[in-house]
C-alpha positions as CSV (number, residue, x, y, z in Angstrom):
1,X,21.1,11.8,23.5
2,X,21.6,12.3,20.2
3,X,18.4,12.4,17.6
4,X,20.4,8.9,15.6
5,X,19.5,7.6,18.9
6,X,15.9,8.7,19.5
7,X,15.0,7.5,16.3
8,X,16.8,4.1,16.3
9,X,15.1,3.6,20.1
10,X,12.1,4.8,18.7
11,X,12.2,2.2,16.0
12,X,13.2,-0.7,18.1
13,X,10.2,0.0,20.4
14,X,8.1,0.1,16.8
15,X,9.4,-3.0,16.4
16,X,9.3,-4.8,19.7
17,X,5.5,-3.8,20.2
18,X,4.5,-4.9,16.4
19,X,5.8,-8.1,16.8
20,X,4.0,-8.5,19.9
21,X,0.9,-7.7,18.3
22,X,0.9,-8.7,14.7
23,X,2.6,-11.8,12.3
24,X,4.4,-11.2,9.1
25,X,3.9,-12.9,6.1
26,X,6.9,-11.3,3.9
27,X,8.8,-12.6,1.2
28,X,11.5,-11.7,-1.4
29,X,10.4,-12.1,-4.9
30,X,12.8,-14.9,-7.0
31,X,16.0,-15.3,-4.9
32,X,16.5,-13.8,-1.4
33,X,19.6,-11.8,-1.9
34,X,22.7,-11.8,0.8
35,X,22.9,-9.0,3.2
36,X,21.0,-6.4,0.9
37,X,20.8,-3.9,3.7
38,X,24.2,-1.9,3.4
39,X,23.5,-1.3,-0.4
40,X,20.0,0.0,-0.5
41,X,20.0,3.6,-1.6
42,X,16.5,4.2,-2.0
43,X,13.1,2.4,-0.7
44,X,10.0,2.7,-2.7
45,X,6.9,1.7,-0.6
46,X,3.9,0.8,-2.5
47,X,0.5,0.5,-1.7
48,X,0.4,3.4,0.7
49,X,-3.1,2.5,2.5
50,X,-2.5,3.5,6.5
51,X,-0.7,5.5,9.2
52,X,0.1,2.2,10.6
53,X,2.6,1.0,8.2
54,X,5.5,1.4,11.0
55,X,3.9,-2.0,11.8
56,X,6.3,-3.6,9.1
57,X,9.3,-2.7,11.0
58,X,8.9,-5.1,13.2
59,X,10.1,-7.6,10.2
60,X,13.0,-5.9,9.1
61,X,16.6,-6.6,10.8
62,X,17.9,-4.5,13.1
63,X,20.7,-4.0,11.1
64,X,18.4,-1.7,8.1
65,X,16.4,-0.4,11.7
66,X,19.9,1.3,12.3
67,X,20.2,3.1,8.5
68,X,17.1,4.4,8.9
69,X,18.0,5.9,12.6
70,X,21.8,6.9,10.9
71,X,21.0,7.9,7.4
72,X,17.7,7.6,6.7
73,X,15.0,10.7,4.6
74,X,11.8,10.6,4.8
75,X,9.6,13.2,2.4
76,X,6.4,13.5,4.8
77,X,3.3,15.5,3.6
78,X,3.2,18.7,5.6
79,X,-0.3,18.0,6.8
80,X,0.8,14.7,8.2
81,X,3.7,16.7,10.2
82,X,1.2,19.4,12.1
83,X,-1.1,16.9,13.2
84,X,-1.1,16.7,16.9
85,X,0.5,13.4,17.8
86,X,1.2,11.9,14.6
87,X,3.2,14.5,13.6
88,X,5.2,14.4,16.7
89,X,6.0,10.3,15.8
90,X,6.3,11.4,12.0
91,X,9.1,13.3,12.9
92,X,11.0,11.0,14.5
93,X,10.7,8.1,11.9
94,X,14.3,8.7,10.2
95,X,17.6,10.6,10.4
96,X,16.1,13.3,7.9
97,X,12.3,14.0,7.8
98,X,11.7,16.3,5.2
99,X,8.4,18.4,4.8
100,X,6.9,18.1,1.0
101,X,3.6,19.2,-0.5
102,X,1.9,17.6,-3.0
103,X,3.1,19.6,-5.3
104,X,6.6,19.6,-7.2
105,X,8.0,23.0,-5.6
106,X,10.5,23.9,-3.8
107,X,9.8,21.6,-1.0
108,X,10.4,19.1,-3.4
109,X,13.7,20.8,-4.8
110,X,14.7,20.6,-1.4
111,X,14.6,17.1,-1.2
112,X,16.5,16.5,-4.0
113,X,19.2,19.0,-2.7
114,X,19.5,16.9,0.4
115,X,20.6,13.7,-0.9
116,X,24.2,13.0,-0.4
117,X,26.2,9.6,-1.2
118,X,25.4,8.0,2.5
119,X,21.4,8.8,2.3
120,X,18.6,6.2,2.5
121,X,15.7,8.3,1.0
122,X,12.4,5.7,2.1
123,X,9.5,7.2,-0.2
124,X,5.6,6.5,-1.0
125,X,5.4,6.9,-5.0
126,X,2.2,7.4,-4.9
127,X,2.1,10.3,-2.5
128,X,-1.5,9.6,-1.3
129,X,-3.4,7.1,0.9
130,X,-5.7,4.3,-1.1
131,X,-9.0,4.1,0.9
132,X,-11.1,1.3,1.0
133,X,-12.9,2.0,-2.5
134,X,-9.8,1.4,-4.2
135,X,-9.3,5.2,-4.9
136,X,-7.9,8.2,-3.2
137,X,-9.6,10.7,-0.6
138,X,-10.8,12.7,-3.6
139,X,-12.1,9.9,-5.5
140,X,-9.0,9.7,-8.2
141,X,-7.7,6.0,-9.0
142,X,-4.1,5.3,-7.3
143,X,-1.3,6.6,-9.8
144,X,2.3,6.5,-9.0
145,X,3.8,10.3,-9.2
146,X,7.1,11.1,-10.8
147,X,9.0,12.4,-8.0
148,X,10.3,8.6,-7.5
149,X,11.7,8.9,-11.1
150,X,13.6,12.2,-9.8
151,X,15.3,10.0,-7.5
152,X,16.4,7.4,-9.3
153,X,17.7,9.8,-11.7
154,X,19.6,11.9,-8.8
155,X,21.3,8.7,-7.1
156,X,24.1,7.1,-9.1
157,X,24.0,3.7,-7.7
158,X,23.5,1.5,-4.6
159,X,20.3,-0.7,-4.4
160,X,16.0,-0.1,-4.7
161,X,14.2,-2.0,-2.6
162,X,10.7,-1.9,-4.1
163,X,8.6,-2.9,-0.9
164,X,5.1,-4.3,-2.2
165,X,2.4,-3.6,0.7
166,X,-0.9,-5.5,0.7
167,X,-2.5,-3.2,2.4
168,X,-3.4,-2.5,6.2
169,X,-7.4,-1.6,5.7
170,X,-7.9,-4.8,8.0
171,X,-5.8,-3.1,11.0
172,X,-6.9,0.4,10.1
173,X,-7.8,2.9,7.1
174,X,-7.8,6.5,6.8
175,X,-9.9,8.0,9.5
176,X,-10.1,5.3,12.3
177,X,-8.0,6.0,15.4
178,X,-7.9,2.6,16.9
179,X,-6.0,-0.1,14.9
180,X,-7.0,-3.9,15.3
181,X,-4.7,-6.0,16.8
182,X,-3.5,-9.7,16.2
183,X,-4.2,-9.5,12.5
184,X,-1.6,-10.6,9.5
185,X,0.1,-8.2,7.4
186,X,1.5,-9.0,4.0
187,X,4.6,-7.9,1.9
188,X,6.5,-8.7,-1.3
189,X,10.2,-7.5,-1.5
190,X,12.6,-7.1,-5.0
191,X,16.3,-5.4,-4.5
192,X,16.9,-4.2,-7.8
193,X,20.7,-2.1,-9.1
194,X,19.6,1.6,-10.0
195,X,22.1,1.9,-12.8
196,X,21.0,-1.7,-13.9
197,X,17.5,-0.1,-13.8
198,X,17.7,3.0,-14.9
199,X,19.6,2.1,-18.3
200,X,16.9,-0.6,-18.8
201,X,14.1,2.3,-18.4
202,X,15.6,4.7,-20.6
203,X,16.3,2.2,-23.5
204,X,12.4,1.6,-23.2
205,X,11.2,4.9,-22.4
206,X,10.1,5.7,-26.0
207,X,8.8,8.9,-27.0
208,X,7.0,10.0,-23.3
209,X,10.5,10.3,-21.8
210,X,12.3,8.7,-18.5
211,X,9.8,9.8,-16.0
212,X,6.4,8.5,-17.9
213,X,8.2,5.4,-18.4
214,X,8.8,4.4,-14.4
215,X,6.1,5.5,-13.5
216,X,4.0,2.9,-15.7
217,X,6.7,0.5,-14.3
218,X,5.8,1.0,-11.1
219,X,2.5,0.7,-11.5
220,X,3.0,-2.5,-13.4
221,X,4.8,-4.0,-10.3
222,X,2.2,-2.6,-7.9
223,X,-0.7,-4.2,-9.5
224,X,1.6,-7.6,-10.2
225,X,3.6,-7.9,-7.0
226,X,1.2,-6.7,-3.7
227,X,0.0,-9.5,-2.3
228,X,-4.1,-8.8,-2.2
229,X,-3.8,-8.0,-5.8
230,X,-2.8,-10.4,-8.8
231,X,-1.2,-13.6,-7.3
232,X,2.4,-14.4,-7.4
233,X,3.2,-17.7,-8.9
234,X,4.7,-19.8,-6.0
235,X,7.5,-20.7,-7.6
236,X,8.6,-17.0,-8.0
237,X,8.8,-16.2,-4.0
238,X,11.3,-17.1,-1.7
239,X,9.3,-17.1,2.2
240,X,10.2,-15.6,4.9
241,X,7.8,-15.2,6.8
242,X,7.5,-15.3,11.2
């Protein structure tokens, strides 16, 4: 069997076994698009706050499931790859899993070396989990890194989907091995055009350059769009939740 196969079984299962054991409340933000799936080019999931966040695949269609399996890269954390059965699950998560430290290296120039015209690069901005005070493991508010701003920079066009998370502390947080069952978990979507985007950041970048200026972006969405922070007006979401 080949490994697009492992992972898009191992995906289904994800999915099959989180809808079983959790309910979705998920919407897009303003108009749900038509058929977005084939055009995303890159994924930026914020709110990083669990191990768990697989759980969320049991939302999406099988359809995105299947990119992931086919063209999907993941940058993982290193330390996340060795440990002993997460890492083995980490691995298997997408087409390409990719080993990164925190640093911008040459892990990191590997990455960007990897992504071709077909890739699906799924990444966590903020490369570090928020614990339950709000703040990092060493105690450092939650800041989006510029590595996302390297990508959006690298791929010429396609789709973003920004995925807003709102946070899986009530299923589990950093440290617990046992995750709670039968609870909600919440998400805000936007499908935005990277060239549309990326022209619209560097008109506004000012003097702090291209990089500086997504990363305040991001953070700006973040703190607007997640669901346990800032509500969303209403009238701005279209629901679909199950």
């Amino acid at each position: 069997m080949s490994r697009d196969a492992w992972v898009y079984g191992l995906l289904r299962s994800v999915k099959l076994l989180s809808r079983c054991f959790y309910r979705y409340d998920i919407a897009w933000i303003g108009e749900s698009p038509q058929r977005p799936w084939p055009k995303i080019k890159l994924v930026a999931f914020l709110n990083h706050t669990s191990f768990y966040e697989p759980i969320f695949v049991g939302w999406f269609p099988n359809e995105f499931i299947r990119r992931i399996a086919t063209n999907g890269m993941i940058p993982v954390a290193a330390e996340a790859l060795q440990r002993p059965i997460m890492g083995i699950f980490f691995n298997l998560v997408a087409r390409h899993v990719v080993p990164i430290t925190r640093h911008k290296d040459k892990t990191w120039l590997n990455v960007l070396k990897q992504v071709h015209s077909s890739s699906m690069v799924i990444i966590m901005p903020e490369g570090r989990m928020m614990r339950r005070n709000g703040l990092d493991k060493n105690g450092k508010p939650m800041t989006v890194r510029g590595g996302v701003a390297d990508l959006i920079e690298k791929i010429p066009n396609g789709k973003i989907l920004m995925a807003y998370s709102g946070g899986l502390h009530h299923v589990q947080t950093p440290g617990e091995l046992i995750p709670r069952i039968f609870k909600t978990v919440k998400m805000r979507l936007e499908c935005i055009d990277i060239q549309k985007y990326r022209d619209k950041i560097m008109l506004h970048s000012g003097d702090d350059g291209f990089k500086s200026a997504v990363i305040r972006d991001l953070e700006r969405r973040r703190d607007l769009f997640c669901p346990l922070r800032p509500a969303i007006q209403p009238e701005r979401l279209s629901a679909h939740s199950v």
